[in-house]
C-alpha positions as CSV (number, residue, x, y, z in Angstrom):
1,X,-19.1,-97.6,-36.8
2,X,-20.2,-99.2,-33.3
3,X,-23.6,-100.8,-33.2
4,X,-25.1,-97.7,-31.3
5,X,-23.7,-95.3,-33.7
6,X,-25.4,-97.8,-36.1
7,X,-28.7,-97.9,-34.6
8,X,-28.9,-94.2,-33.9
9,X,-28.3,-93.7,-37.5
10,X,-31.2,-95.9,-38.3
11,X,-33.4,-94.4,-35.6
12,X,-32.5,-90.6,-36.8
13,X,-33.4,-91.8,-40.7
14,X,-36.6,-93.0,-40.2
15,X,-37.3,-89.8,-38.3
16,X,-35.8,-87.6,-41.1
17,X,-33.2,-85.8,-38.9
18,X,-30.0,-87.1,-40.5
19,X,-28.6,-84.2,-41.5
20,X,-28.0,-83.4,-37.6
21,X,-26.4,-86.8,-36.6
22,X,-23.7,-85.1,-35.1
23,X,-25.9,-83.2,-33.1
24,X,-28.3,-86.2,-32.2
25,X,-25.3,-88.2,-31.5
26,X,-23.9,-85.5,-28.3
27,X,-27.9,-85.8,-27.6
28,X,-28.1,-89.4,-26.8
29,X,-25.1,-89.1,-24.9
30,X,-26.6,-86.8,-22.8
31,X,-29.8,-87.9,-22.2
32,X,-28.7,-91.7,-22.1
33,X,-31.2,-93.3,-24.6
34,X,-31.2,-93.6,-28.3
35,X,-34.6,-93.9,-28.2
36,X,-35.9,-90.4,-26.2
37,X,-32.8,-88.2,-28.4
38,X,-34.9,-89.1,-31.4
39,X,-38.1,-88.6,-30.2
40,X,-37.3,-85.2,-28.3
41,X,-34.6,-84.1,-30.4
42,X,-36.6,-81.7,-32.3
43,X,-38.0,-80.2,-29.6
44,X,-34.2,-79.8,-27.5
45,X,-32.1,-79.3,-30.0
46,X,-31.6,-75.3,-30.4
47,X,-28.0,-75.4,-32.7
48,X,-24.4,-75.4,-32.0
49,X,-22.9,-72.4,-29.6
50,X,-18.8,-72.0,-28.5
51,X,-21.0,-71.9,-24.8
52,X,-23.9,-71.6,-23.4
53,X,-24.0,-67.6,-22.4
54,X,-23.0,-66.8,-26.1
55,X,-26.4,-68.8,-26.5
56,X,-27.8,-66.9,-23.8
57,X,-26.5,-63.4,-25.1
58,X,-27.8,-64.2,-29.1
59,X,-31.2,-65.3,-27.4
60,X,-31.5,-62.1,-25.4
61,X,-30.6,-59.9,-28.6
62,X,-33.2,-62.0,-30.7
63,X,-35.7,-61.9,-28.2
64,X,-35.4,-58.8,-25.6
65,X,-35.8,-55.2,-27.0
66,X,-34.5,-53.9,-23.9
67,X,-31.4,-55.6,-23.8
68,X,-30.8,-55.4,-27.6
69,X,-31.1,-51.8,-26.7
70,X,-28.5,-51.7,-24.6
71,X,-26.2,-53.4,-26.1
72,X,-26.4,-51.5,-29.4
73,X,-26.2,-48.1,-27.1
74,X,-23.2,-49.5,-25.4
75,X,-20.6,-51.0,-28.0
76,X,-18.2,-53.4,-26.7
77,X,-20.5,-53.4,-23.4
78,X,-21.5,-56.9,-22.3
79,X,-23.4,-57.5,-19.1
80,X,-22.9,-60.3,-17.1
81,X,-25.9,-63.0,-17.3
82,X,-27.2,-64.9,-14.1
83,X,-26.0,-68.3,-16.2
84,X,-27.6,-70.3,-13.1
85,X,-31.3,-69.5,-14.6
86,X,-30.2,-70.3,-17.9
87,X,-28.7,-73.8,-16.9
88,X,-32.0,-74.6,-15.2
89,X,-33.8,-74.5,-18.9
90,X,-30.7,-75.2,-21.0
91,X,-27.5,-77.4,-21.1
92,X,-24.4,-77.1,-23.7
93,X,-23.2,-80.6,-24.5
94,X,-20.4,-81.2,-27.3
95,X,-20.6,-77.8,-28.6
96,X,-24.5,-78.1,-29.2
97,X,-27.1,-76.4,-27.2
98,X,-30.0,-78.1,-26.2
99,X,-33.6,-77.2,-24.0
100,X,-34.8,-79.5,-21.3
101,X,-37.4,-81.2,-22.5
């Protein structure tokens, strides 16, 4: 293990978020600093998606009664999403999905 794999470990135990070290790990990476992953990872850290619009789609159908509408009227349907808004709030890094924070 590398000394910054080392020290994010430590850092995510003494926050209590070890069981996501994978997670926190692509985190780091992203944001550059061990540091701000573990203080804002709670906050950016939404859970692991193949991409970013099948985030985008199991948002919309969690959160949109419209859209879960048509989607349940229209099996096999899937509209397209304008994935330029949803990169402005969101970014999918190492299979993980994450909210700017």
């Amino acid at each position: 293990m590398s000394r910054t794999a080392e020290y994010l470990t430590e850092l995510a135990e003494d926050a209590g978020i070890v069981a996501e070290l994978e997670a926190l790990t692509a985190y780091a990476a992203l944001v550059g600093s061990a540091e701000y992953a573990v203080d804002t990872f709670e906050d950016a850290y939404e859970g692991e998606w193949d991409d970013l619009e099948d985030f985008a789609h199991d948002r919309l159908m969690e959160t949109d009664d419209e859209y879960r509408a048509a989607m349940e009227s229209c099996r096999g349907w899937r509209p397209s999403l304008d994935m330029i808004a949803w990169h402005c709030d969101f970014i999918h890094s190492g299979g993980y999905v994450f909210r700017s924070v």
